[in-house]
C-alpha positions as CSV (number, residue, x, y, z in Angstrom):
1,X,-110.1,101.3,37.1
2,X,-106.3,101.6,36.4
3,X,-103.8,98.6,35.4
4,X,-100.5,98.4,36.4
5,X,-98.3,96.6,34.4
6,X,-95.0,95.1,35.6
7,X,-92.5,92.6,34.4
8,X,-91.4,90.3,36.7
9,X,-88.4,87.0,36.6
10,X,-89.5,83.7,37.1
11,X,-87.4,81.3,38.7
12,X,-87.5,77.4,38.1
13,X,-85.3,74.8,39.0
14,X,-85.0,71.4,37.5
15,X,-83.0,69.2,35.4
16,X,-81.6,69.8,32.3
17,X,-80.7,67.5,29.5
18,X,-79.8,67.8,25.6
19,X,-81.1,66.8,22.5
20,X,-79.7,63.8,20.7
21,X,-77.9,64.6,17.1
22,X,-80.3,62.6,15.3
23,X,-82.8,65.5,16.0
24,X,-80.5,68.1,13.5
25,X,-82.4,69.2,10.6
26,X,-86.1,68.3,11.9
27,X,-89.1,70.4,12.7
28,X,-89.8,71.4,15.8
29,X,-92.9,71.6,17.2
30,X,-93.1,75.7,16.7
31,X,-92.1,74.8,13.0
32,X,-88.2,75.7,12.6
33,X,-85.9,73.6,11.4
34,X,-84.4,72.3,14.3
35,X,-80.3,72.8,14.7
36,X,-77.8,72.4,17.1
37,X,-75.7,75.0,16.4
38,X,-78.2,77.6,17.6
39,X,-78.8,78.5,21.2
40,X,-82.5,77.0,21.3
41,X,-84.5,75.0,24.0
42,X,-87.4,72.9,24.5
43,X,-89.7,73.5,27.5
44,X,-93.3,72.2,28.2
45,X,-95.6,75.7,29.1
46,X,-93.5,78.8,27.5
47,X,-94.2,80.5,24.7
48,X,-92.7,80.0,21.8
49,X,-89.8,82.6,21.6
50,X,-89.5,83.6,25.4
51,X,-85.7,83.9,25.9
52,X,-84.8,81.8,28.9
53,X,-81.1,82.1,31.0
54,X,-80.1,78.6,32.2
55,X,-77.5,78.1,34.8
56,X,-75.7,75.1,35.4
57,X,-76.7,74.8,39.4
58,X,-72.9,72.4,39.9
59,X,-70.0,74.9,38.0
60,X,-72.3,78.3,37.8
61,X,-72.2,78.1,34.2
62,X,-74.8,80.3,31.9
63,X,-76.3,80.6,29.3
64,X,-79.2,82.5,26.9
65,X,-81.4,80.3,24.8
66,X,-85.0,80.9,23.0
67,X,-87.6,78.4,23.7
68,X,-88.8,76.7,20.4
69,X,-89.9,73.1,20.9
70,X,-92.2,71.3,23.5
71,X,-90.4,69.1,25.5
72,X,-88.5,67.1,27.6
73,X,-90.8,63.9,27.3
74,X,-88.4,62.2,29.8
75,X,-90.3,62.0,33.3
76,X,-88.1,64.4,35.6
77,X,-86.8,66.8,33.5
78,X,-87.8,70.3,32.9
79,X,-85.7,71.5,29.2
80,X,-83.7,70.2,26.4
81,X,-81.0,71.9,25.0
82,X,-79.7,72.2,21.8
83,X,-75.7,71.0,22.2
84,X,-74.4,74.0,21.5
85,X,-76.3,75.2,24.7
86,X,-75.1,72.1,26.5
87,X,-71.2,72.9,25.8
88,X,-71.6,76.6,26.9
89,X,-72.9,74.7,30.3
90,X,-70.2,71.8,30.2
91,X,-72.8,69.2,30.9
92,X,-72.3,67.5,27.3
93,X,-70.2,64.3,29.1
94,X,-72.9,63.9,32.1
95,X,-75.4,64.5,29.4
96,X,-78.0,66.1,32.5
97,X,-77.7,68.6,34.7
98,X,-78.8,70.2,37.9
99,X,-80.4,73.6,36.5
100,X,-82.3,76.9,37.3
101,X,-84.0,79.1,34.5
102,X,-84.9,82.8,34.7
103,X,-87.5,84.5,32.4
104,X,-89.5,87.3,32.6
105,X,-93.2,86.6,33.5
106,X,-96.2,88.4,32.3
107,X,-98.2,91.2,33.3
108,X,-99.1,92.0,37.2
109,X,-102.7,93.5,37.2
């Protein structure tokens, strides 16, 4: 029996939002001290850690983030950003945003 072992991206598409600046300084749900300064992101399935590139779908704006909460809880949306994630994508003012996320999926056996 042999294994073959590739990595593959994943492609989503969704909507985006942020988190509000009254979440700076608390836990999220992987146990970090939230901040919104770093490049972070909340998504409901991945892994902790799994480094995710968002584009903003209406200005092609990118940008590289680690997943480290659980979240959105906001019916129709896929990820929250931290707001420094959200200014590198200009979507700060409409505060959500048409968005597709790449990551690299697991194994193919």
């Amino acid at each position: 029996m042999s294994l073959v072992s590739c990595s593959h991206k994943i492609v989503e598409s969704g909507k985006a939002s942020y988190y509000a600046d009254k979440f700076d300084g608390r836990q999220t749900s992987n146990g970090e001290i939230f901040k919104q300064r770093k490049k972070t992101a909340a998504h409901r399935t991945l892994p902790f850690g799994t480094k995710v590139t968002v584009k903003n779908l209406s200005n092609g704006r990118t940008v590289k983030v680690r997943i480290n909460d659980r979240g959105p809880f906001v019916k129709g949306r896929m990820i929250d950003l931290s707001k420094k994630a959200a200014k590198k994508l200009d979507m700060v003012n409409a505060g959500v945003a048409d968005v597709e996320i790449k990551y690299k999926g697991g194994s193919i056996k």
